[in-house]
Steps between C-alpha positions, in 0.01 A plus 500: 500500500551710174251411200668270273633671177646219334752228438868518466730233342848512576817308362869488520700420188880402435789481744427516820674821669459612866214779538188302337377416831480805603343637161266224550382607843491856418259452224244283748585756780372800285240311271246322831427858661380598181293213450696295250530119491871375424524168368862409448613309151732253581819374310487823277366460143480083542180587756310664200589263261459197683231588746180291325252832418178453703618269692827655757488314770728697828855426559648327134489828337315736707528673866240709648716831685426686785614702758574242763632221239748778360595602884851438487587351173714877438763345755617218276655471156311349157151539439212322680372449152740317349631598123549360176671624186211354261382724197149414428593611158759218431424232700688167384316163439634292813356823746185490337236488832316172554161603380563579184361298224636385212284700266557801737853495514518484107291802493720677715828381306719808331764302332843397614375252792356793722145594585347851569295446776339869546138328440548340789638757746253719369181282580698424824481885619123498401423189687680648808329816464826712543414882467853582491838283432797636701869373353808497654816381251721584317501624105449164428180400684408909467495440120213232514353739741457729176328268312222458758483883536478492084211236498320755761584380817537724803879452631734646671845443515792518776839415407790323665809305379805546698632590154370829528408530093160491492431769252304835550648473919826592708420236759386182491379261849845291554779719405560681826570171691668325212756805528515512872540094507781536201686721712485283796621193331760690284639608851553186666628368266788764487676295766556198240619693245738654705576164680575370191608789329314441241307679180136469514184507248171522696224445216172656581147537342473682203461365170425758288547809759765540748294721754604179741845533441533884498323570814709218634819600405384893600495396885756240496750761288563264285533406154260370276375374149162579344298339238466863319904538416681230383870524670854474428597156660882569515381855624313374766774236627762778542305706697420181683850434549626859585185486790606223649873618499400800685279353735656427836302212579643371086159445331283623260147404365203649251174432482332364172160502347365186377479671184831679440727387186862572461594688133539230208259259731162375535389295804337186431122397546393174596189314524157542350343850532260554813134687427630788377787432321785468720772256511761458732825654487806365582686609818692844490641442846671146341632609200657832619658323758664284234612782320675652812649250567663379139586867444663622791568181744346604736278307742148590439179362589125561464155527697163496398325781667131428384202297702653621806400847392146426437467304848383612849291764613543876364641773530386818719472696117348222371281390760418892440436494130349192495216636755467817326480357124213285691295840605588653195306166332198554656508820473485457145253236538303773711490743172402243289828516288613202283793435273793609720779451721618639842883634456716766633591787239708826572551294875084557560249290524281475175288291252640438132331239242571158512839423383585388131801448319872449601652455817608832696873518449760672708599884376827396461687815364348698826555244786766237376854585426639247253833582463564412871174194536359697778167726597585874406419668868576847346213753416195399726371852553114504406458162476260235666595316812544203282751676264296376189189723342210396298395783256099553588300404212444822214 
């Protein structure tokens, strides 16, 4: 039995994507030979804020990990942990937790109905007596991760989002399978286009980069829209047209990110704003199909291509990534580093600070062609597997 070193929290953040199990077994897997406790943080950022400090009681908010209760939890999809998209920094009146007093709460207020709640998450890791606080999300949930790391805290992040935009990474835990699973439904569902002979608008994840929709679109060879170049509707719909002319089986389709915009548009938002700052938007797929079929009569029709992306089990390249971003955790855990992120830069392996700022956005002038809405498969030599390159840090 190895002499124990210290404790471990863990937590999963955001959408679920396929992979976290497996990120969440490798870090137990490497972590108990080296003497490590894992305690697992359940329901992301909620089980910090809403866990009563001093008083965490197993199984609302907490899980204790090992080896054997980690087994085989890499051979399904989700995480064993559960997820949330709370920001303890903004955390609205009606979500306050339970145990929070009046007087408390008022102290905690920071205008505009919403509560920072770092005091709490903060005693919360004390109480627990977490050494080391390993993240998995996306720039969202990676973001509050920075603000722990600012107030001192030893973290570490690993990111995922089958959006593939976390910043300061090429690959992100999800995006693999959400590709491999796009392609798969995008195929079958050739036959009733073709049956039908029909246009089609598959919208996919993406809302403000189209990494989905590109990579998509690269093994379907297909078209596509991206959130980073607004496109010529008209454009688009002749090309459309002139595909499914030339297509023996008479049908055409491109694939849409949630957050593309025809020229002279602007897609509607809806609803109130989640915890950090994002509203809905209103669906691509729908409203292209409209305009396809006003502007050219033909038949066209549309398919959301989203939750069934992020469902299921993962991935061989995830399954890989996700175990190796896990060892690559501890590792840093190991060293005693703080303040930073797994990723995958130049194709390798490395560590880069935690990630702040904007969203990663496709390199659209290197690996999109706009004038024909479709992934530019010329001039590869010398890059990455993935196609798209990360400049290492000066």
């Amino acid at each position: 039995m190895s002499e124990k070193r210290g404790k471990i929290g863990i937590l999963t953040g955001g959408g679920d994507v396929p992979g976290l199990n497996s990120a969440i077994k490798g870090v137990v897997a490497e972590a108990d030979p080296l003497g490590y406790e894992v305690v697992g943080i359940r329901r992301g950022w909620m089980g910090l804020t809403h866990m009563k400090p001093g008083s965490q009681p197993d199984g609302e908010f907490l899980r204790r990990l090992s080896p054997a209760n980690t087994h085989s939890i890499d051979r399904t999809g989700g995480t064993v942990l559960h997820t949330s998209r709370v920001n303890p920094r903004r955390v609205r009146e009606r979500l306050l937790p339970p145990f929070l007093s009046n007087q408390d709460a008022a102290r905690l207020a920071c205008g505009e109905g919403v509560y920072d709640l770092t005091p709490i998450v903060l005693d919360n890791i004390e109480s627990l007596g977490l050494d080391y606080l390993i993240v998995i999300g996306g720039d969202d949930t990676l973001s509050y991760t920075h603000v722990l790391d600012e107030k001192g805290l030893a973290v570490v992040g690993i990111p995922k989002t089958m959006d593939n935009d976390v910043p300061g990474t090429e690959y992100c835990i999800g995006f693999s399978t959400a590709i491999t699973r796009a392609r798969e439904l995008i195929n079958r569902q050739r036959t009733t286009l073709g049956s039908h002979e029909r246009i089609g608008v598959f919208r996919i994840f993406g809302r403000d980069a189209g990494f989905t929709a590109l990579y998509a679109a690269y093994v379907t060879f297909s078209r596509c829209v991206l959130p980073e170049v607004e496109f010529d509707l008209d454009g688009l719909i002749k090309t459309l047209v002139e595909d499914k002319l030339r297509n023996p089986s008479h049908y055409s389709f491109v694939i849409a990110s949630e957050g593309a915009v025809w020229q002279g548009h602007q897609t509607a938002e809806y609803g109130d704003a989640d915890a950090y700052g994002h509203r809905k938007k209103a669906d691509i797929g729908f409203a292209l199909a409209e305009e396809i079929r006003a502007r050219s009569r033909e038949d066209a029709i549309s398919s959301d291509l989203t939750y069934d992306l992020r469902s299921g089990e993962a991935d061989m390249l995830d399954q890989m990534v996700s175990l190796t971003y896990a060892s690559l955790a501890i590792d840093l855990v190991r060293r005693g580093q703080r303040g930073c992120m797994t990723a995958v830069r130049g194709g390798r392996y490395a560590c880069v600070p935690l990630p702040q700022g904007p969203s990663r956005r496709v390199d659209a002038n290197r690996l999109y062609d706009a004038k024909n809405y479709c992934p530019n498969y010329r001039n590869k030599i010398g890059l990455p597997l993935l196609l798209d390159e990360v400049a290492d840090p000066a």
